[in-house]
N, CA, C and O atoms as CSV, one atom per row, in Angstrom:
chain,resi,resn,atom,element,x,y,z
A,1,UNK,N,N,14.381,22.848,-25.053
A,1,UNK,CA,C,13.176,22.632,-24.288
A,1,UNK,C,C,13.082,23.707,-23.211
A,1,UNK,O,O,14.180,23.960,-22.716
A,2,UNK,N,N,12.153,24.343,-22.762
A,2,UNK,CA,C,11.836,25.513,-22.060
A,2,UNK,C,C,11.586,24.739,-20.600
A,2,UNK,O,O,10.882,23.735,-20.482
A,3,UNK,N,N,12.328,25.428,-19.470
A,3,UNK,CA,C,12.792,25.083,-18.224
A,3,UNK,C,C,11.187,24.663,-18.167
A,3,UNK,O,O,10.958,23.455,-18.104
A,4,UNK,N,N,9.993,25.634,-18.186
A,4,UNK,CA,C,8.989,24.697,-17.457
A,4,UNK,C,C,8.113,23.635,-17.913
A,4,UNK,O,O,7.301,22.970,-17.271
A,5,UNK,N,N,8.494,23.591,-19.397
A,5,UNK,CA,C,8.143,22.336,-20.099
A,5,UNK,C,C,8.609,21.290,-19.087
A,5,UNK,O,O,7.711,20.572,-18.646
A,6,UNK,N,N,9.430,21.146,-18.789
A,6,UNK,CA,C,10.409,20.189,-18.220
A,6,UNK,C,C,9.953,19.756,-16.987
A,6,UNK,O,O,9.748,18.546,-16.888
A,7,UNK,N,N,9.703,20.604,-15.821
A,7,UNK,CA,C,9.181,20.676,-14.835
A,7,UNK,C,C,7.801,20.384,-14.717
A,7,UNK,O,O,7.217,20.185,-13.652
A,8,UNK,N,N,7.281,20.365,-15.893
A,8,UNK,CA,C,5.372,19.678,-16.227
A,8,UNK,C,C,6.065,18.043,-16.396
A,8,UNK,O,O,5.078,17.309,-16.370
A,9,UNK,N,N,7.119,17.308,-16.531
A,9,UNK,CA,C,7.108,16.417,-16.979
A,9,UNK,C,C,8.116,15.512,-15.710
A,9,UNK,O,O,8.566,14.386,-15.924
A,10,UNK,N,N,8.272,16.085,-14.739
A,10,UNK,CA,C,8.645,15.317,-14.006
A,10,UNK,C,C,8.205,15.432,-12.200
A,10,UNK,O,O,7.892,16.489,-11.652
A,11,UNK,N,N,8.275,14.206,-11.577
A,11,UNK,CA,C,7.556,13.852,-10.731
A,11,UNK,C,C,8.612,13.514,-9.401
A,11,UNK,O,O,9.813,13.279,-9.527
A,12,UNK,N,N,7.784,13.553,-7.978
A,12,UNK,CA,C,8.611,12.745,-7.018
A,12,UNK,C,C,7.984,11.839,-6.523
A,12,UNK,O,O,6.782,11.957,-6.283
A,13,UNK,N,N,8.746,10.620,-6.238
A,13,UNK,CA,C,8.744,9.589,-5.596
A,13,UNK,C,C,8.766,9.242,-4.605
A,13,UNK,O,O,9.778,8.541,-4.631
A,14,UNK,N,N,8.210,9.158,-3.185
A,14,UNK,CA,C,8.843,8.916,-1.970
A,14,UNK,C,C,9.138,7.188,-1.838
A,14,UNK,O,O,8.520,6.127,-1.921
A,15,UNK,N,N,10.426,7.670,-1.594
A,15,UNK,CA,C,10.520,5.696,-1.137
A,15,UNK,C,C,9.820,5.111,-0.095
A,15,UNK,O,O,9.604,3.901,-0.167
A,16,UNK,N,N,9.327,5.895,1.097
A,16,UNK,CA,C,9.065,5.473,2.516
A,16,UNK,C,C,7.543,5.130,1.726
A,16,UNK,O,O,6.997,5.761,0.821
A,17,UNK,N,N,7.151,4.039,2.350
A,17,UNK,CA,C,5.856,3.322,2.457
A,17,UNK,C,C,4.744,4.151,2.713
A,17,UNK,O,O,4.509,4.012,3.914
A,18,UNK,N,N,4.093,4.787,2.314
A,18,UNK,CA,C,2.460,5.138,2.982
A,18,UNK,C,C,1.488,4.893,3.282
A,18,UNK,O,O,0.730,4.550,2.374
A,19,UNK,N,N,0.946,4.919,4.681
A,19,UNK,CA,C,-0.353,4.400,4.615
A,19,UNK,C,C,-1.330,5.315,4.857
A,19,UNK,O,O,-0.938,6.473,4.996
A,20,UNK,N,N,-2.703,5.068,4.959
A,20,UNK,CA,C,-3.547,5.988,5.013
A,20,UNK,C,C,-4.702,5.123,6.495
A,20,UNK,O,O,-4.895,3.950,6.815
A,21,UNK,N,N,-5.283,6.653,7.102
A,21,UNK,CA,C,-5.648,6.198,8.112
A,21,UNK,C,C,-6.919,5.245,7.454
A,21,UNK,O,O,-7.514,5.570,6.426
A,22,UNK,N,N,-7.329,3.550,8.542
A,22,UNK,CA,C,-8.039,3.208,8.082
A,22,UNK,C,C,-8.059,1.564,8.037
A,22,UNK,O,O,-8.274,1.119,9.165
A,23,UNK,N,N,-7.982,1.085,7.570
A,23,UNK,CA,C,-8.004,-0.731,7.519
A,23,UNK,C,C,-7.196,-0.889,6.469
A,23,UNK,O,O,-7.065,-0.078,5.552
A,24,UNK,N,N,-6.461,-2.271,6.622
A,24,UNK,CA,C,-5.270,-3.271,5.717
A,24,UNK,C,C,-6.231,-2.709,4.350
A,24,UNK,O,O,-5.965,-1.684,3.722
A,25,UNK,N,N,-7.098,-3.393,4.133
A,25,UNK,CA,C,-8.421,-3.994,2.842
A,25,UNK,C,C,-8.075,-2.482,2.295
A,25,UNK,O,O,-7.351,-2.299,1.317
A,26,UNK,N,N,-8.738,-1.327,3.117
A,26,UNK,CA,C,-9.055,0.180,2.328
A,26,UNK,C,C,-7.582,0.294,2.002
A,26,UNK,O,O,-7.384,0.222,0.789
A,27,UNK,N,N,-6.466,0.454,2.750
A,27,UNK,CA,C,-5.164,1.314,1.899
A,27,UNK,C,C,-4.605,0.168,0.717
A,27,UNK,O,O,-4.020,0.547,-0.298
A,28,UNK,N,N,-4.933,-1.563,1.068
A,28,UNK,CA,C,-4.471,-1.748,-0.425
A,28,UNK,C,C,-5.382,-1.285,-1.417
A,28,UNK,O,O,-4.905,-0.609,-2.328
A,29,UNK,N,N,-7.153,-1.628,-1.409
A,29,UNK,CA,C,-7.901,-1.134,-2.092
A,29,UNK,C,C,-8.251,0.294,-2.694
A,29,UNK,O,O,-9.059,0.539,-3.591
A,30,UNK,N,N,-7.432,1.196,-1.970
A,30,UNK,CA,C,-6.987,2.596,-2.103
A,30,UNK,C,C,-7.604,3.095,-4.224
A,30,UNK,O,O,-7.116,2.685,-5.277
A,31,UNK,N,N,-8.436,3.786,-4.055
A,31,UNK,CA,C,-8.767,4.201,-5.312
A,31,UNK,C,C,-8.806,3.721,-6.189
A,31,UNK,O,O,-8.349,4.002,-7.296
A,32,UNK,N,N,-9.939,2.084,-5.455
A,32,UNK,CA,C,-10.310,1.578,-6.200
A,32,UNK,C,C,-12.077,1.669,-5.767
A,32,UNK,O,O,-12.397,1.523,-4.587
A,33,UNK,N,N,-13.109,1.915,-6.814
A,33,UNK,CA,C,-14.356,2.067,-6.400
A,33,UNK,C,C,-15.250,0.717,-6.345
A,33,UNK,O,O,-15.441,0.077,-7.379
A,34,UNK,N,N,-15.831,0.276,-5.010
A,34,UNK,CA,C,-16.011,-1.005,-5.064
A,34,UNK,C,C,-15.574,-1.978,-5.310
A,34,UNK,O,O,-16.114,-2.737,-6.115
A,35,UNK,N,N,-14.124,-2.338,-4.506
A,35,UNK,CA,C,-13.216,-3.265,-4.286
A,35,UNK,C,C,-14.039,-4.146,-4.137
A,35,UNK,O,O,-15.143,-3.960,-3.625
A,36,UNK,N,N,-13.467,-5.623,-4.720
A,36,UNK,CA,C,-13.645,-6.766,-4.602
A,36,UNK,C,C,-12.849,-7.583,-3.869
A,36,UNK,O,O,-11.710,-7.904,-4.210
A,37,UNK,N,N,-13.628,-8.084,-2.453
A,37,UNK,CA,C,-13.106,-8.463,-1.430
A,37,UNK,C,C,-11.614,-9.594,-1.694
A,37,UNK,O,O,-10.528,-9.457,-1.131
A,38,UNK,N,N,-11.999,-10.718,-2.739
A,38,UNK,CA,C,-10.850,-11.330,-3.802
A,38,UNK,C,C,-9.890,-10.980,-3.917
A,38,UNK,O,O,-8.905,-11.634,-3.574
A,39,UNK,N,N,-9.829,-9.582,-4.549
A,39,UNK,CA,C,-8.809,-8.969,-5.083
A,39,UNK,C,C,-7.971,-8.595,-4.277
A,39,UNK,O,O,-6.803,-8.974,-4.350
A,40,UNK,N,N,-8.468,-7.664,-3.222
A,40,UNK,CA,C,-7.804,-7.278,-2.032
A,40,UNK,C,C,-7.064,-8.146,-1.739
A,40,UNK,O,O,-5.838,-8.078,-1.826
A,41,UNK,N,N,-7.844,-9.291,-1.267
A,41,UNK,CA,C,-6.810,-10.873,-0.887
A,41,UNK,C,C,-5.605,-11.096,-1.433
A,41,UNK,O,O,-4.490,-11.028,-0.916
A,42,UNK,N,N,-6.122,-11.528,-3.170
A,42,UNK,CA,C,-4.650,-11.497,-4.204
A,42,UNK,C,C,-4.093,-10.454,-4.595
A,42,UNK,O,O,-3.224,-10.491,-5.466
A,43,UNK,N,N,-4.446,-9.464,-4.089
A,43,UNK,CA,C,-2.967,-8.738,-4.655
A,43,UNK,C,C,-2.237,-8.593,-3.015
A,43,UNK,O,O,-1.089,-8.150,-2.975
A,44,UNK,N,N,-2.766,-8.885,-2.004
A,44,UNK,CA,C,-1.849,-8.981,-0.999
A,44,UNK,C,C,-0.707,-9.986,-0.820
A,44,UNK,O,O,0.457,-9.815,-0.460
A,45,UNK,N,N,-1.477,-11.239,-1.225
A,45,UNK,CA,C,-0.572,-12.634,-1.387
A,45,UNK,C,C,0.515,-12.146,-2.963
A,45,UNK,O,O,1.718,-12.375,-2.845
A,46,UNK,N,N,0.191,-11.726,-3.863
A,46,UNK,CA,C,1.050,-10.917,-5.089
A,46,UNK,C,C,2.120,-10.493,-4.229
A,46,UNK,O,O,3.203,-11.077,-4.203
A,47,UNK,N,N,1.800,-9.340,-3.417
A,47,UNK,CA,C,3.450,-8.592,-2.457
A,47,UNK,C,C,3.409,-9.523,-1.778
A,47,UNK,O,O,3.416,-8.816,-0.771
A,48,UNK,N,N,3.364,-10.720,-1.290
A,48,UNK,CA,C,3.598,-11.249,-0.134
A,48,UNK,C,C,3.320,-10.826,1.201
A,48,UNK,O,O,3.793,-11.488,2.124
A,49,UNK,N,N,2.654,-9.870,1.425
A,49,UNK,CA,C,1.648,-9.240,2.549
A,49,UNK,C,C,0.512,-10.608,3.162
A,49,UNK,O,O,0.117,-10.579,4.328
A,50,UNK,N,N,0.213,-11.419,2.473
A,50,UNK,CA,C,-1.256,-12.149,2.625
A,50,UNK,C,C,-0.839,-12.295,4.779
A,50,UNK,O,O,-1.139,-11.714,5.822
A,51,UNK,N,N,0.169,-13.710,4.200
A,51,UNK,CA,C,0.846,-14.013,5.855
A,51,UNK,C,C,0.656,-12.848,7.269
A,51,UNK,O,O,0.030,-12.685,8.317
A,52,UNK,N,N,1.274,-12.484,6.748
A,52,UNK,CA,C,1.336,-11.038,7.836
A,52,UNK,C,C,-0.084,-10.596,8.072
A,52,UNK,O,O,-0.440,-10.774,9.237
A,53,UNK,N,N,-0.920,-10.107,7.339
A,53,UNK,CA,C,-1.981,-9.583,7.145
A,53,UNK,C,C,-2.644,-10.095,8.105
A,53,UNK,O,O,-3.027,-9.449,9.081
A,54,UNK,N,N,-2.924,-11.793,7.848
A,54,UNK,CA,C,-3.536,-12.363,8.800
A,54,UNK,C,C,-3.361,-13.046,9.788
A,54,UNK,O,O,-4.085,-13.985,10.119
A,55,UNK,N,N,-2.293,-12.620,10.429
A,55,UNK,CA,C,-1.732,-12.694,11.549
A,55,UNK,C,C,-2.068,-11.187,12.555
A,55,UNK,O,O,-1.750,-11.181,13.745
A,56,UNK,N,N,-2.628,-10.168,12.003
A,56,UNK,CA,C,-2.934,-8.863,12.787
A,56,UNK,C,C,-3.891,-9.106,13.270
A,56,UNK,O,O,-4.283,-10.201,12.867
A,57,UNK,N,N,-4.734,-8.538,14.167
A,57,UNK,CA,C,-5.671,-8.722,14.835
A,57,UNK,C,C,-7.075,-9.119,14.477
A,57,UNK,O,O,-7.783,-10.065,14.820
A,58,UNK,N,N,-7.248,-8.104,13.687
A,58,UNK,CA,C,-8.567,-7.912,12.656
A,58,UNK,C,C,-8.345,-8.327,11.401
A,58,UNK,O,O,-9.312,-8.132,10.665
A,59,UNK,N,N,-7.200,-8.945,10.779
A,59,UNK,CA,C,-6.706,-9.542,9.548
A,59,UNK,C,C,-7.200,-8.249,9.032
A,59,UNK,O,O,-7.451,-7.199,9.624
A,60,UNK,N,N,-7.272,-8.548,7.905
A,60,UNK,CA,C,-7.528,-7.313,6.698
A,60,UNK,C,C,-8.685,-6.122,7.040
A,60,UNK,O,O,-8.854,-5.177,6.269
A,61,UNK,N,N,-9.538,-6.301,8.418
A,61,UNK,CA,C,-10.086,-5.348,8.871
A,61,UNK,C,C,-9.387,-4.431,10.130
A,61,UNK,O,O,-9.988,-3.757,10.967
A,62,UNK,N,N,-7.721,-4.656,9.964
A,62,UNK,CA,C,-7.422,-4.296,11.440
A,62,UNK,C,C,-7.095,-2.708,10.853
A,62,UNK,O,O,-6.728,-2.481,9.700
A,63,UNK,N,N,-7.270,-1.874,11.701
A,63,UNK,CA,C,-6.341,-0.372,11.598
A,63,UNK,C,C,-4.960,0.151,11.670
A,63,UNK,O,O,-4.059,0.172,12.509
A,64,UNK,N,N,-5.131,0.531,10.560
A,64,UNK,CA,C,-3.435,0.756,10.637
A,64,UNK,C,C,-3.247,2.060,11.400
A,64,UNK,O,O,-2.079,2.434,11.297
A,65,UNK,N,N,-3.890,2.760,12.024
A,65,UNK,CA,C,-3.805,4.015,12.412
A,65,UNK,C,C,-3.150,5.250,11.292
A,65,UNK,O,O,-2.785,5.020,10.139
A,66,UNK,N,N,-3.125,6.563,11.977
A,66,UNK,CA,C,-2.547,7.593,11.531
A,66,UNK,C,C,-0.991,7.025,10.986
A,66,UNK,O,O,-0.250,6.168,11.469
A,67,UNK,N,N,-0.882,7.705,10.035
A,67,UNK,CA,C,0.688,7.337,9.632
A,67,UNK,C,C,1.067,5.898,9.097
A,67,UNK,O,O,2.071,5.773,8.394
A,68,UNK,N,N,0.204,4.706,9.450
A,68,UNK,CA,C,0.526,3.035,9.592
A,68,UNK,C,C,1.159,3.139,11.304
A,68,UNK,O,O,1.648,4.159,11.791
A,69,UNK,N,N,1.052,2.277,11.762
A,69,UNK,CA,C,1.672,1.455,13.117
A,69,UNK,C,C,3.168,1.129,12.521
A,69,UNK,O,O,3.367,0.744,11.369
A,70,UNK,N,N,3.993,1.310,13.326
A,70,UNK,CA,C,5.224,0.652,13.391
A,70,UNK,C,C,5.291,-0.983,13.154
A,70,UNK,O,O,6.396,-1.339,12.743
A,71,UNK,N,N,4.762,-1.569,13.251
A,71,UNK,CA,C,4.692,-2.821,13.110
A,71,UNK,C,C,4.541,-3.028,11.561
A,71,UNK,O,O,5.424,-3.587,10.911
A,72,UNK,N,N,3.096,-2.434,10.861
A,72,UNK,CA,C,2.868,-2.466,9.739
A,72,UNK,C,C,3.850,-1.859,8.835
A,72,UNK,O,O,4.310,-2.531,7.912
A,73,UNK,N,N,4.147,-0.848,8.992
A,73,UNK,CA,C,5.000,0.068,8.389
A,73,UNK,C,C,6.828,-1.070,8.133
A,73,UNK,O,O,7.599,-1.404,7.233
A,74,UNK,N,N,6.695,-1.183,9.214
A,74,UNK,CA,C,7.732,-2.342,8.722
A,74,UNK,C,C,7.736,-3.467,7.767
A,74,UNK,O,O,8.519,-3.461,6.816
A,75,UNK,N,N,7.155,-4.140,7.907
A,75,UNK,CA,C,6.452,-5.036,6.614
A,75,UNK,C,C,6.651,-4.469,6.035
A,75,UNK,O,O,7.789,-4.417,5.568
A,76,UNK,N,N,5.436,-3.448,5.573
A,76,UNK,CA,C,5.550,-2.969,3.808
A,76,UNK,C,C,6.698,-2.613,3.628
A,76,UNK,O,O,6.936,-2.582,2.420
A,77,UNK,N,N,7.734,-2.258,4.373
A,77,UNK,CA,C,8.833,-2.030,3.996
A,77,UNK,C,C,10.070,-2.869,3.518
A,77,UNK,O,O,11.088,-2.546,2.905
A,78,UNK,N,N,9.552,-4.232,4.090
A,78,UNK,CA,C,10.342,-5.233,3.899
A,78,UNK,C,C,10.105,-6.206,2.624
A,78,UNK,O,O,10.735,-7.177,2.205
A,79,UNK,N,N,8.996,-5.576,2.206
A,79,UNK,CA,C,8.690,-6.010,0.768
A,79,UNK,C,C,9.161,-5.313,-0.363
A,79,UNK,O,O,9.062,-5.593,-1.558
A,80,UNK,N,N,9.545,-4.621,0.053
A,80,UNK,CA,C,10.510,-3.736,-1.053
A,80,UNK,C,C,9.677,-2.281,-2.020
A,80,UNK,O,O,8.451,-2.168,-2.028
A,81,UNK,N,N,10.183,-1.741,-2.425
A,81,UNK,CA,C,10.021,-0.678,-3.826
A,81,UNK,C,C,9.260,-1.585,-4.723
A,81,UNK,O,O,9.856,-2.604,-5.071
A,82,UNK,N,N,8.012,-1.392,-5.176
A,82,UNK,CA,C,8.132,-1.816,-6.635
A,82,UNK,C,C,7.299,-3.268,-6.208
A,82,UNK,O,O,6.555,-3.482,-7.165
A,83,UNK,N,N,7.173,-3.972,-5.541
A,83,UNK,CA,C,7.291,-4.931,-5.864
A,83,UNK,C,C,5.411,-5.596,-6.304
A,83,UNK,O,O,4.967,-6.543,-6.952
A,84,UNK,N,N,4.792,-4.417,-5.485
A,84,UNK,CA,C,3.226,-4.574,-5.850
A,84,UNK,C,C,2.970,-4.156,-7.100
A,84,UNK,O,O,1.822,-4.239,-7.536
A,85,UNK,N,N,3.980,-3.653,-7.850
A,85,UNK,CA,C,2.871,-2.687,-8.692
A,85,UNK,C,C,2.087,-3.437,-9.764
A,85,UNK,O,O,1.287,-2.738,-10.386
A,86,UNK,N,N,2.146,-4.471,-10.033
A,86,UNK,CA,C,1.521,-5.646,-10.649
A,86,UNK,C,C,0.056,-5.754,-10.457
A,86,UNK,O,O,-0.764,-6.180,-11.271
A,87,UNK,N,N,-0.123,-5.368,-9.426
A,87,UNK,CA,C,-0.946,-6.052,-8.172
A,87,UNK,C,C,-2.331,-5.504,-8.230
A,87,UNK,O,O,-3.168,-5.853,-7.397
């Protein structure tokens, strides 16, 4: 197999959580076109996010700021790798 065959076929992963500047709803709904307010909901309660969520200020309309908030950023982190992708 030719070195850059190889290199077309593999990818990186970051483990650290990302968020994007913006509201809970938009970074789970993230590239999805015309999210359904529902969905957003259940796939939060899916990771176990729902709790938390609505306990933030603005529940699912609050800002996570640049980067996510420390607060948030923790959570998603405490939900583990992997565990949305269902979702």
């Amino acid at each position: 197999m030719k070195i850059s065959r190889l290199r077309g076929q593999v990818i990186l992963v970051p483990q650290e959580p990302m968020l994007l500047p913006g509201s809970v709803a938009y970074n789970i709904s993230y590239g999805v076109e015309s999210p359904d307010p529902l969905a957003i909901l259940y796939a939060a309660w899916l990771c176990g996010a729902h709790r938390f969520v609505v306990e933030l200020p603005l529940a699912y309309d609050s800002d996570v700021g640049e980067q996510g908030s420390l607060r948030w950023a923790a959570a998603v982190g405490m939900l583990g790798a992997g565990s949305c992708a269902e979702a």
